[in-house]
Structure formats: structure tokens, C-alpha cells
N, C-alpha and C positions, 0 to 999 in steps of 0.2 A: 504493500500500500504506500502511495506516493504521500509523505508529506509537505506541509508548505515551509516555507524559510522562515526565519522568527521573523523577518523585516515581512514577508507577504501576511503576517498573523497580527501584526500591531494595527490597532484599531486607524483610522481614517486620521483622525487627528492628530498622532501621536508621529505617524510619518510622513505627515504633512509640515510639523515642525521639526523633524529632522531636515528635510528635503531642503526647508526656508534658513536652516543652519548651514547647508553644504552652499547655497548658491547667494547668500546672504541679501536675500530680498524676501519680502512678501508675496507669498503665494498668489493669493486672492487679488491684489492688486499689479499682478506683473503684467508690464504693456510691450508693445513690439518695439518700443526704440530701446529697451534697456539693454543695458550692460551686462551682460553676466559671464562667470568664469563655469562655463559647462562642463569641462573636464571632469569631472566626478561625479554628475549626474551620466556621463555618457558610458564611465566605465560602470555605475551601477544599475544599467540599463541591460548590460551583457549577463548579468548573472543571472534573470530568469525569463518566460516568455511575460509571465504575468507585472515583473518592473520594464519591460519593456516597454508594454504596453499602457502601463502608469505614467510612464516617465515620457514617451515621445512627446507627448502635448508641451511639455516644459521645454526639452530638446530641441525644436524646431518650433515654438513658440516667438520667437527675438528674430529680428531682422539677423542681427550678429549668426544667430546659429543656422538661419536656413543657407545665408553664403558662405559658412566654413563647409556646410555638407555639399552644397553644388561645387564649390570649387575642389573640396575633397575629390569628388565624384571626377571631374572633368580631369583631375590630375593624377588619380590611380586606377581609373576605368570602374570606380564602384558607382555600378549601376544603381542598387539600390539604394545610394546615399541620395543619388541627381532625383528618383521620385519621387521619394520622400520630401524632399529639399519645396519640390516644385507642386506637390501633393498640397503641400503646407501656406502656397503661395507664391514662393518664390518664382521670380522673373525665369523662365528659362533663359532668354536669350543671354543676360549680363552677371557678371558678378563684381557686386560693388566693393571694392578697393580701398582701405580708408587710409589716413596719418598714423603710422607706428609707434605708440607712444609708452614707453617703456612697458613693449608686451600688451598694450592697450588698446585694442580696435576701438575708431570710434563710428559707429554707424552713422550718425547725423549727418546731411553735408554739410561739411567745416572747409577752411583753406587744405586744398589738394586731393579733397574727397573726385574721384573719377567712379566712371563703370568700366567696366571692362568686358569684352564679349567671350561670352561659356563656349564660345565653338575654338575661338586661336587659343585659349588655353586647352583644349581638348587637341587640336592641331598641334599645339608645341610641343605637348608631350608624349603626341603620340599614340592615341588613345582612341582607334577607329570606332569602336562599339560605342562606346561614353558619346563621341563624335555624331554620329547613328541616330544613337537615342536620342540627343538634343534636338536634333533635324526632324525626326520625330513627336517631339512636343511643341513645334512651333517654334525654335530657336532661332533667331536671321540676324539680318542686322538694318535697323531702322531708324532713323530721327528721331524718334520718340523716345530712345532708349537712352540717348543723351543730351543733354542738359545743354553741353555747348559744341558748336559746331565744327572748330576746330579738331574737339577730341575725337567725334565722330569722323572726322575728315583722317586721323591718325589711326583708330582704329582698322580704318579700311583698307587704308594704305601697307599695314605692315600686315592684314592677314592675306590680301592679295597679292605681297611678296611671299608671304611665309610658302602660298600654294602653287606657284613655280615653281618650289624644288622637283627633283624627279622623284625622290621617295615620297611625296605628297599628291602622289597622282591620282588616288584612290580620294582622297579626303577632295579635291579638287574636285572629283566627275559626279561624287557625290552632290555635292555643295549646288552645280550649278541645274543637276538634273532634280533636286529639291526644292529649288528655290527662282527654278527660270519663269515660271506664273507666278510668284506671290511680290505682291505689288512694294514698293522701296517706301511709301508715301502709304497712311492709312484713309489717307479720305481720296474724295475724288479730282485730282489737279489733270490739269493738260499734258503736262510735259512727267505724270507719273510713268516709272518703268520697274522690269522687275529687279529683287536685290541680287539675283545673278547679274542684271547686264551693269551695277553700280559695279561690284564686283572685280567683274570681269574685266570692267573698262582701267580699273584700276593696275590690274597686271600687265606687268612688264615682257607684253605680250612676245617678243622677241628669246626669252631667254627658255618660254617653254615652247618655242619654235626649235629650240636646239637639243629639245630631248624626247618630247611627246611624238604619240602617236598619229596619223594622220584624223582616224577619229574624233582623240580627243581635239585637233586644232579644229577642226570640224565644227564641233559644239561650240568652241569657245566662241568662231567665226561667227555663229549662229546667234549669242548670246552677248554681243557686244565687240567683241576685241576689234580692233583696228589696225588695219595695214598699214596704215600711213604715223603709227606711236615710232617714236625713236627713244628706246631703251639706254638705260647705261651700263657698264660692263662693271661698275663699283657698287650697284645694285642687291649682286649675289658673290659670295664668297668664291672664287671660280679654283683658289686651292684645296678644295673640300677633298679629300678622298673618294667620299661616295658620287663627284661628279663622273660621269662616263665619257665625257669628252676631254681631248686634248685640253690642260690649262693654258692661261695667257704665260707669255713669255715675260723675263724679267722686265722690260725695255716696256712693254704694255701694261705688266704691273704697277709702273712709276706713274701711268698717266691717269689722273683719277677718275676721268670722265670719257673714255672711249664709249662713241656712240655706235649702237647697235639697232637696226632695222628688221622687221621679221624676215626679208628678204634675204639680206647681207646674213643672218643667223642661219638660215636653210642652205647658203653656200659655205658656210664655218661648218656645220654641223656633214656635210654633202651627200646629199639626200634630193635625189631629183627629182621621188615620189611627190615629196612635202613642197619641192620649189615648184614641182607642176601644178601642186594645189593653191597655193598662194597667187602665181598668176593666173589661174583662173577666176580666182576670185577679186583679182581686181588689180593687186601690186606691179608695182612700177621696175621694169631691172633699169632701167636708165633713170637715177631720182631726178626730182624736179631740182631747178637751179637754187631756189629758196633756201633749198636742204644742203648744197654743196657751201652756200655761202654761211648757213649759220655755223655748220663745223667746219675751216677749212685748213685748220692744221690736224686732221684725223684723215684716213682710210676704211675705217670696219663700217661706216654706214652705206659703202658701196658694196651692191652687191658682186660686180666683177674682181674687185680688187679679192676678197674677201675668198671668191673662186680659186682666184690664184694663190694666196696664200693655201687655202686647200690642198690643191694639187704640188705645191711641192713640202708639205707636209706630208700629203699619205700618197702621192705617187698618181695620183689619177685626173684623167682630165674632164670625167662628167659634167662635175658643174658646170667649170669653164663655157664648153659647147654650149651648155644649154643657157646658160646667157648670153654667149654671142648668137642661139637663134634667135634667143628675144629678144634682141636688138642692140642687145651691150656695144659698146666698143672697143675692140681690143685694145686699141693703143689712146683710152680715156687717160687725160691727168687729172693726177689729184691734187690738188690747192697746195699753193707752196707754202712750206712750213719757216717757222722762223729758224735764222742760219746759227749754227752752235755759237756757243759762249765761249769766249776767250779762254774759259779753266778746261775746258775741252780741248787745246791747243795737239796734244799729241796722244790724244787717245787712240785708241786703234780702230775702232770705229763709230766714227761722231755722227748723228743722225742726216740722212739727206735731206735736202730742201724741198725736193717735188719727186713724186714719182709714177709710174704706169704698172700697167699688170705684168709686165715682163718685170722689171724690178722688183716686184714683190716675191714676183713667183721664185727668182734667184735668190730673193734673202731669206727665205723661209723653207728650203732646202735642208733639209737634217741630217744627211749623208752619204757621200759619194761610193758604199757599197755598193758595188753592180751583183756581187753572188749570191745563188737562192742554194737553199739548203733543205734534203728533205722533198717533203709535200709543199715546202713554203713558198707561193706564188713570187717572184721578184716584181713589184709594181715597177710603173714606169721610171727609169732612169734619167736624170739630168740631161742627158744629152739627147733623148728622144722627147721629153720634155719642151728643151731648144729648138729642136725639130718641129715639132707639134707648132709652135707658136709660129715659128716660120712659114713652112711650106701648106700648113693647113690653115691655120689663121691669118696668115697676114701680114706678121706683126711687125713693125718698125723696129730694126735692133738697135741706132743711136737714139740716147735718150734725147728728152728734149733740150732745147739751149733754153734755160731762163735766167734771166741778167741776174747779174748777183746786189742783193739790198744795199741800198744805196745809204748810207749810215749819214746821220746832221754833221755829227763832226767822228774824225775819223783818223790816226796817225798810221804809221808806216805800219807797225807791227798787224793792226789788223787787216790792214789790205793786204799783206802777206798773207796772214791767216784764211782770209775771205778767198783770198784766188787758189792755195792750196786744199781746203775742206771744202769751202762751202760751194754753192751750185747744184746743179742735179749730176750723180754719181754717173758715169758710165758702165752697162756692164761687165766690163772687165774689171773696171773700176773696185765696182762693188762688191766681185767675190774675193778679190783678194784683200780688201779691206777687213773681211768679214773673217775669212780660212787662213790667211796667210800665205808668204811663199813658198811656205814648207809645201802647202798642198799640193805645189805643182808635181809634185813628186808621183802623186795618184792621178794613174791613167786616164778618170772618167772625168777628173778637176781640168786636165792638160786638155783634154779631145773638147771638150765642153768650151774653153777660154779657147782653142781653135780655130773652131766655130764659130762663135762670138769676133773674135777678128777678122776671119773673114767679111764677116757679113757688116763691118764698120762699129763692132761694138767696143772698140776703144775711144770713142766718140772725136769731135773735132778737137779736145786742148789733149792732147799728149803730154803739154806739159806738166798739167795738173797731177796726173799720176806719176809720170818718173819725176817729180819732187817729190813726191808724199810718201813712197815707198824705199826704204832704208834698211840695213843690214850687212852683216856678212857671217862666216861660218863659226857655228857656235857648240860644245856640247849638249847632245842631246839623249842621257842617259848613259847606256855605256859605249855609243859612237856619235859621230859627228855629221851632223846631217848637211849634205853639200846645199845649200843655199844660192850660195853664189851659180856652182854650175846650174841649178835650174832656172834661176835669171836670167843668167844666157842664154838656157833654153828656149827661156818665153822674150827675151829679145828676138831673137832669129825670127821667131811669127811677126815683130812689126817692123824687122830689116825695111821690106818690100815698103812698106808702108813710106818708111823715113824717107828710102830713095827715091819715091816718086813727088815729094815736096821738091818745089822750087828753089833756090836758093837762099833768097829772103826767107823763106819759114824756116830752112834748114837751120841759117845762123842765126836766127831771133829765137828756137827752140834751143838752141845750144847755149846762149848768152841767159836762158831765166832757166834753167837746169844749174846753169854754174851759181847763178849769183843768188838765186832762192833756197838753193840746197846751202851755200853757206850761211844765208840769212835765219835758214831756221835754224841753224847749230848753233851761233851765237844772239840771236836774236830772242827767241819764241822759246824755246823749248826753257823748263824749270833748272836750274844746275844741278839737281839731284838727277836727272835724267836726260841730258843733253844729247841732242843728234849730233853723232859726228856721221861726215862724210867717210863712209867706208866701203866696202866694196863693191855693193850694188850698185851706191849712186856712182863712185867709179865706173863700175863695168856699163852703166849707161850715157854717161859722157863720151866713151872709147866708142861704145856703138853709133853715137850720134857722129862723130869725127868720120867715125868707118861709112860713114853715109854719104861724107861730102861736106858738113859742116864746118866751117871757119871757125875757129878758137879766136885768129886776132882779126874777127870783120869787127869795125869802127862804126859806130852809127850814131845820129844826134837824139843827145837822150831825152830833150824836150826840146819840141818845136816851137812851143809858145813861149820857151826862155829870151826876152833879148840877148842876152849873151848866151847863146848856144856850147855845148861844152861837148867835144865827141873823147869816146871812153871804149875801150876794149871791156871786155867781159869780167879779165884778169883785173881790170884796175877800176873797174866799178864796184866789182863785190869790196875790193879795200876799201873804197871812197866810203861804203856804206858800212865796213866796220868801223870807222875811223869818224864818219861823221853825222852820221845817226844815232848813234849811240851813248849812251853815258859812260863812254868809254873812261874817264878821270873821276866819275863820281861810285856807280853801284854795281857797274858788269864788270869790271876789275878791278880786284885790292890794289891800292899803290901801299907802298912799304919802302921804307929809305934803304940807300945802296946798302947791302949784303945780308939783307932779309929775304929768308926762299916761303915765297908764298906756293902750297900745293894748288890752287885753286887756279891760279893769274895763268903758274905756268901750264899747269893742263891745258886751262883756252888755248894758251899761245901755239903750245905743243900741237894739239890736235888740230888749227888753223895753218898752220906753220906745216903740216905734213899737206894742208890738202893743198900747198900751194907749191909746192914742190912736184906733186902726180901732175898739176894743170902746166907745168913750166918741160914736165918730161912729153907732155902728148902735146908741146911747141907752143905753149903762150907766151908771148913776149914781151917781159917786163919792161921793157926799154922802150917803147911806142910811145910817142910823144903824143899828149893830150892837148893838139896847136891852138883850140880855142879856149885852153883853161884861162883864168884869170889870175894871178897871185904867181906863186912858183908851183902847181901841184901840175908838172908835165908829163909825170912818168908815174906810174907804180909808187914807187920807192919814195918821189917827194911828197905825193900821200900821206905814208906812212911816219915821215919824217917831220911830218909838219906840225905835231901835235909839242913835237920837243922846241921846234924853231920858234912857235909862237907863244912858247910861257903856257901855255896849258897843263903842262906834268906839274905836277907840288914836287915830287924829290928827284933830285940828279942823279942822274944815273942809278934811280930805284928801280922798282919790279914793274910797272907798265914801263919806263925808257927802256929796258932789257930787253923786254915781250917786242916793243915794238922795233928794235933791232934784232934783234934774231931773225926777225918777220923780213926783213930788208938783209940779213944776211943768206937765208935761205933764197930769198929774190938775186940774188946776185950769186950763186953759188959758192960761195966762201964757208968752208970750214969752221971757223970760231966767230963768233959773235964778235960783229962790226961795234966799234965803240965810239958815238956821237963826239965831234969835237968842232962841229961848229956853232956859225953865234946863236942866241937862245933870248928870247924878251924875258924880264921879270915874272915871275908867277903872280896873277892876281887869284883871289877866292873865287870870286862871280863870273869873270872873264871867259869862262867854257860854257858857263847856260847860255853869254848873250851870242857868243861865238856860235853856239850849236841852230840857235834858233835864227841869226843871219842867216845861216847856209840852208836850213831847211826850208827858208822863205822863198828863197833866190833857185834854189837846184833841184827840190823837190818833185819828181814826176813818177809815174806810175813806170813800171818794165811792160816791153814791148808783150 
């Protein structure tokens, strides 16, 4: 025989005022806004069916208790907590949120009091059934549930991110097949519609373009979403593990707001099923110009570009096609971007300015394995790739010319910088900015840059490239990877080239090879990591010579100078270390005689060597510079001139040494030549006004 508990045996009264001691109020008078600590009525609810049933009415009596049980409910999938909860009164849709006050809910709305919707806490955590069931009881999301419009406006916004993820696919199809009739608005307006297409219109329609089903985009198509939304790429975490697509690369990671089109997302994702469905239903592959002008230092909201990065990502050229049948154009640019910063000076690859789908498709290439292994299909290779865009599409292999940004004000060092990085990259350019020279070593790298020259992808400045690219043979591991010899390599491919310039370009390409590759050694480059001129840019001067180019062609270095000043190659780059430069102030220690600066003499040194290769392949320091003005007619008075005219602070210190030695090597003498003629007084200020005279007067840009 069952009997009852001593708490089920105590008269009505007697645990009535017990009850009014655990929860410390009056029974009889307990109202729904009150406060109470339920904990120990809920765990004295568990001990039998009959305190259960006693006690629920107290339990879910308080505003306070029927939102701990829905929100319990929504956040451990206890079913029966959400009917109870809602049995009792509670809002299905909301759970209201209050100020946390040492442990103190306060149910009133007070400052920061919100609602919050029982379906994205049920979404967040996970909780399909719980999810279900709310959807079930009438759960949505509607104006009425909130107070102020903004929070409703925030609400809707993060649960129709929330339901783009692809693990939320379920909770999403649910959602809008529950909710595509029941109206956003409870009475009767004009412009009411249902809380799916609010929803819907809300989602970052694009990013479940890159994972859904055609289906599901179906539905969504049906219930609001819009072709013409331009998503962000900072939107969704795209490093998730649970993503299934390729993540953004570092270089798209930096950019916060790369915009994404449902279009451009069906060519990232490449899927011709989904892209055949979107232009059927309306999408544009050529966007409107509106759209190219609001983003126009981005790429991903095109859908061709976006193809191509594709295809040489996973090797295939569906997409591609299928926007060039729908009307793309292969050789579209994209809006020119702004040209690197100065701290970018000698990175290895600094971003381009403009580019086309062939340039994309080169830069997004992840490896020049050509072998399959196995059952393992070898997709298309790089150089069938180059093929493809060629002889099947069309494609224009030089990029385009676009003038380089014209900057308010502007000195020497960046116009150096400007004419070697910035511009649109050629693609030869580009791969070897990207892979390096080592790559050339790999067959499919060499046959692919072949190709690419053939068909003029070294673009019109050659010279832009053979300055920018530097090196010579280096250890690499436990041998030495020849460098040099595959430079020469991939010289011999623009032999042809070189020899079929005219004279004039010959020696105007040979004169900013010489004087730019110096400029960046001592000019541009950080002194923790200085370019020197070494083998390659060597081995590409020798090439240029071996073409027909003049070392000592003379040409006037600005035409718009009244005094016109003509200058060898050889004796311009001095001019320009000697007076462009801070040479007496911060790019060389000066140090009184018999101080050895490591610094001064490394410049000097590694300047000093490169003037020596240019004097063995016949430049001729002796060529009189007949329109100079002053005494600077040769080379050598150049460099002398800094001592003649009071500009050095110490006699016979560490720049007077550097810049003898510089004039010893010019004259081939053995031991360093020792200044012994006349000399002006040192003043302090005398080389800034100095400097900025001749920059006024002589100033011009290289041919």
C-alpha cells in the first residue's frame, strides 16, 4: 500500500506556510510581476506527482518563471518546459531579457529591458524539435513583439544571418515553409507581407547561394530574396571549419568588406546548375555600371572575374563559359585600385592596380602539378588553362595600359616606386611576382611564361619588370638552386623581343635598367634589407647590351630645362646618388678620418662593385657632360663635387673615402685616390639649400 509523504499529509495550511517561507512572499496575494527565487519550489516539485501538481501554479505563476522555463526549453530542447511555459501564458514567440543584477532578474521594463525571439535562441543552440515546437505554437517574429523598432530591426537581422549557415539548412526551410502565409503586420495594411519574405529579404542572400541546394534557393527566390542584394564577405565567418567551400585567402581576409552578388557566389561556389537558375530568374552576368562604381576597388561582385578565380583554383572552366555565353566579357576591367603605399616598397608582391579575368585567373592558380595519381582525375593545367582563354575565348594576353595616379605632390622616391610596382601587372609580370624565379625551374611554370610571351604577355614596359626582379644564387636547403641560370633561361624567351626594338627603345630601356636598379639599392629599399645589384639585374643588362643596346648613348635629360644637361647612363645614376639624396645628412654616417663605419662602407662597397660590372661591359666614365653647368663634366666630377663644395662636415672622413673609392674604382686605380684639391668651408645648412637648387633646376622624370 502506497503511502503519502509527510509534506502530501500536512493539512492545506500548514504547507501553505511553508511554501510562503521557501519563496518568501504571500501566497494569496502573489501577482505576475513579482520577484521570486523558484529554485526550491522547482526542486520540490520533482519529489512527487501530487507536489507537482500543487506547486506548478506557483512555478509558472511570475512572469520571471514562465521565461526561465521557455528559455530553458529553447536552450536544452525540453519540450515540456516551452508548454508548460506557454500553457501558462507565456509569449511563444519572445523571451524577455532583463538587467542582471546581482543574480536578480528584473521582469519590469526598466533601462535595457529587450525581448528577445524563442526561435534564434532555439537556432543558436541548436535545438531542431524545441525549434519545431515553437513554429508550432505560433512562434514568428512580428512588431508587436517589440517595443522599439530598432531592436526588432536587430533581431531580424542576426536571425537571418544566423540561417545562412549551411548547418542551419533545416531550421531555415522550416522557418520559411511555416511562416511564408502568416502575415508580418497583424491588422490589415497595404504594403503587409509575410514574416518569411521580412525574413528572407533580410538574408545575405549570396552566401546561401554558395552552399544550398537549388531547391532551397528556389523557395527562398519565391519568398522574397533578391538578385540584385550585394552581400559582404565579413558577414559570415568564412574560416569556420564546418564551411565546405574553399576559405578567402589571407590578402581577402585583410579587406573587410569584399562584396559578394548571388551571381559572383554561384561562380565562387561553381555550380552551373545554380548559375542556370539565377539567370533564369532574372540576374544580370554583366552588372549594371551603378554597381561597378559603388565598389571599385573590389573584384568578387563580378561574376566573370569570380569564374576565373574558380577555374584556377579547382582547375575547370564551366563557369567561365557559361558567362561568356551570357554575355560576360572576357577581357572586362575591373576599376582601378588604389596604387601601394610607400611601406610596400619591396614586398614581393604588392597588390595591382586594375585587372581582367586572365589576371585573376593567373593569380589564383595553387599549383603547377601536372601528375595524377591513382583514380585521381588531373583537372585542367595552367597551361591548357592559357590555352582555353586564348584560342577558345578570345582573350587579350597584354594587360591593359592605365596611366599611373597622378599624386598633388610627389618626390623622386615615389615616382621611382610608382613606375616600378604600381600600374597594371603584366602577365609574366605577375607570376613571377607571385612564385618567384625559382619557379622557373618547373616545366609547367616555364611552358606556361612561354606562352605568355609569345603571345605579348610581357606587356609594353619591359622595363618595369627587369627592374623589379633581383637576385642571385642562394642556398636552398642542402643544395643550391641555380637562379641565375634560369634567368637566363627566361631571358633567351625575350632575346627576340629586345632585338626587334629600335634603337631608341633599345638605349632608353638600357639607361632606366641601369639607373633604377641603382636607385632602388640606395634609394627605396629599408637598410635592413637593401637591393643590391647582383646577378640577375646583371645578367639582364648583359642581355640588353647583347641586343644592340648602347651603355654610353647621351640623350637630353629634360627638354623643358633651359639649360639642357646631356648624361650617359653611367653618370646619371651618380648624379642621382650624389644629388638626390641626403647623401651628408641620413643615407650615410659621416665619421671623422679613421672611423670605419660598417654601414657607409657596405653602400659604398656594394655601389662601388656595381660600377665596376657597368665600366667592364664599356661604360665610359670619361664622356664629357658638354652642357653641364658648374665643373660636373664627367662621372668622376660628380662625385667629387660634394668635397669641392664644402658639403662633407669631416676631411677626409667616411663619406670623403666612400666617395673616393667610388672615383677610384671609376678610374681603375688600385688604392683609394686621396682628395687634394681646393675645398669651400663646411656650412651646416649649405646641402639642404644646395640639394633643393638642383632639384628645382634638373629635376625630370627617366625616359
Amino acid at each position: 500500500m502506497i503511502t503519502a509523504s509527510p509534506l502530501e499529509a500536512l493539512p492545506t495550511e500548514i504547507l501553505d506556510t511553508i511554501l510562503e517561507y521557501l519563496i518568501d512572499h504571500d501566497i494569496g496575494t502573489l501577482r505576475e510581476c513579482e520577484h521570486l527565487d523558484c529554485m526550491s519550489l522547482s526542486r520540490l516539485s520533482q519529489c512527487s506527482h501530487f507536489l507537482n501538481h500543487r506547486l506548478e501554479p506557483l512555478l509558472y505563476g511570475t512572469l520571471d518563471a514562465r521565461n526561465a522555463a521557455l528559455q530553458n526549453g529553447c536552450m536544452t530542447g525540453n519540450l515540456l518546459a516551452i508548454q508548460k511555459a506557454t500553457s501558462y501564458g507565456a509569449n511563444p514567440s519572445i523571451v524577455q531579457r532583463y538587467i542582471l543584477n546581482k543574480a536578480v532578474c528584473h521582469a519590469k521594463q526598466a533601462t535595457g529591458y529587450r525581448n528577445v525571439s524563442s526561435l534564434q535562441i532555439a537556432l543558436k543552440a541548436g535545438q531542431f524539435e524545441a525549434y519545431n515546437l515553437l513554429l508550432d505554437l505560433g512562434a514568428g517574429l512580428t512588431p508587436y513583439d517589440y517595443s522599439n523598432p530598432t531592436i526588432m530591426n536587430s533581431q531580424l537581422k542576426t536571425f537571418a544571418r544566423k540561417l545562412t549557415e549551411p548547418s542551419n539548412v533545416a531550421f531555415l526551410k522550416a522557418f520559411v515553409e511555416a511562416r511564408a502565409e502568416t502575415p508580418y503586420w497583424k491588422d490589415n495594411r497595404r504594403d503587409n507581407h509575410s514574416q518569411a519574405l521580412a525574413v528572407v529579404g533580410k538574408i545575405p542572400f549570396a552566401h546561401v547561394v554558395r552552399w544550398a541546394s537549388p531547391a532551397i534557393l528556389e523557395t527562398l527566390l519565391d519568398n522574397g530574396a533578391s538578385l540584385d542584394q550585394v552581400a559582404t564577405l565579413s558577414h559570415v565567418d568564412m574560416m569556420k571549419k564546418k564551411q565546405p567551400l574553399t576559405p578567402l585567402s589571407a590578402a581577402d581576409m585583410m579587406k573587410k568588406k569584399q562584396p559578394l552578388t548571388p551571381l559572383s557566389a554561384a561562380c565562387w561556389r561553381g555550380d552551373v546548375e545554380v548559375f542556370n537558375l539565377l539567370v533564369a530568374r532574372g540576374a544580370h552576368v554583366d552588372i549594371e555600371e551603378s554597381l561597378r562604381n559603388k565598389y571599385p576597388a573590389d573584384y568578387t561582385h563580378i561574376p566573370i572575374f569570380m569564374a576565373a578565380r574558380y577555374m584556377g583554383e579547382e582547375g575547370s572552366t564551366d563557369m567561365l563559359d557559361a558567362c561568356i555565353a551570357g554575355g560576360a566579357d572576357v577581357n572586362q576591367l575591373c576599376h582601378i585600385h588604389g596604387i601601394p603605399s610607400p611601406n610596400v616598397y619591396t614586398q614581393s608582391e604588392p597588390p595591382h592596380v586594375c585587372t581582367t579575368p586572365l589576371l585573376k585567373y593567373l593569380e589564383s592558380i595553387k599549383s603547377w602539378n601536372t601528375t595524377s595519381s591513382g583514380d585521381f582525375k588531373q583537372p585542367l593545367t595552367p597551361h591548357k588553362g592559357i590555352a582555353h582563354f586564348l584560342y577558345v575565348l578570345g582573350a587579350n594576353v597584354p594587360s591593359p595600359v592605365a596611366p599611373l595616379v597622378k599624386r598633388k605632390f610627389s618626390n623622386s622616391d615615389e615616382e621611382l616606386h610608382d613606375r616600378t610596382f604600381a600600374g597594371v601587372p603584366s602577365p609574366v609580370e605577375l607570376l613571377l611576382a607571385k612564385w618567384g624565379i625559382k619557379s622557373l625551374a618547373i616545366p609547367e611554370f616555364f611552358s606556361v611564361l612561354k606562352l605568355l610571351v609569345e603571345h605579348g604577355g610581357t606587356g609594353s614596359d619591359l622595363g618595369k619588370m627587369l627592374v623589379r626582379f633581383e637576385g642571385q644564387n642562394e642556398p636552398s636547403g642542402n643544395s643550391i638552386v641555380d637562379v641565375e641560370g634560369l634567368w637566363q633561361k627566361f631571358l633567351a624567351l625575350l632575346l627576340p623581343r629586345l632585338e626587334s626594338l629600335d634603337q631608341v627603345s633599345k638605349n632608353a630601356l638600357l639607361r632606366r635598367v641601369i639607373v633604377d636598379k641603382a636607385a632602388m639599392r640606395h634609394r627605396i629599399a629599408y637598410p635592413s634589407r637593401r637591393f643590391k645589384i647582383r646577378a640577375i639585374g646583371r645578367a639582364s643588362i648583359s642581355t640588353l647590351l647583347d641586343a644592340g643596346a648602347d651603355i654610353n648613348d647621351i640623350v637630353v635629360a629634360c627638354d623643358t630645362n633651359p639649360y639642357p644637361s646631356t648624361k650617359t647612363a653611367l653618370h646619371e645614376l651618380i648624379s642621382s646618388f650624389v644629388h638626390t639624396e641626403y647623401l651628408t645628412q641620413t643615407f650615410l654616417h659621416d665619421h671623422p678620418q679613421g672611423h670605419v663605419c660598417p654601414y657607409t662602407t657596405d653602400v659604398v662597397e656594394s655601389l662601388s662593385d656595381f660600377l665596376e660590372f657597368l665600366i667592364k661591359e664599356g661604360a665610359d666614365p670619361l664622356i664629357e657632360d658638354t652642357e653641364k653647368r658648374c665643373e660636373e663634366r664627367t662621372a668622376i666630377d660628380t662625385l667629387i663635387s660634394p668635397i669641392k663644395r664644402g658639403r662633407i662636415k669631416y676631411e677626409h672622413g667616411a663619406i670623403e673615402n666612400g666617395l673616393m673609392k667610388l672615383v677610384s674604382r671609376l678610374q681603375g686605380a688600385s688604392q683609394i685616390v686621396i682628395y687634394t684639391g681646393d675645398r669651400k668651408p663646411y656650412k651646416e645648412d649649405c646641402w639642404t639649400s644646395w640639394r633643393s637648387s638642383y632639384l628645382s633646376s634638373s629635376h625630370c622624370e627617366l625616359s
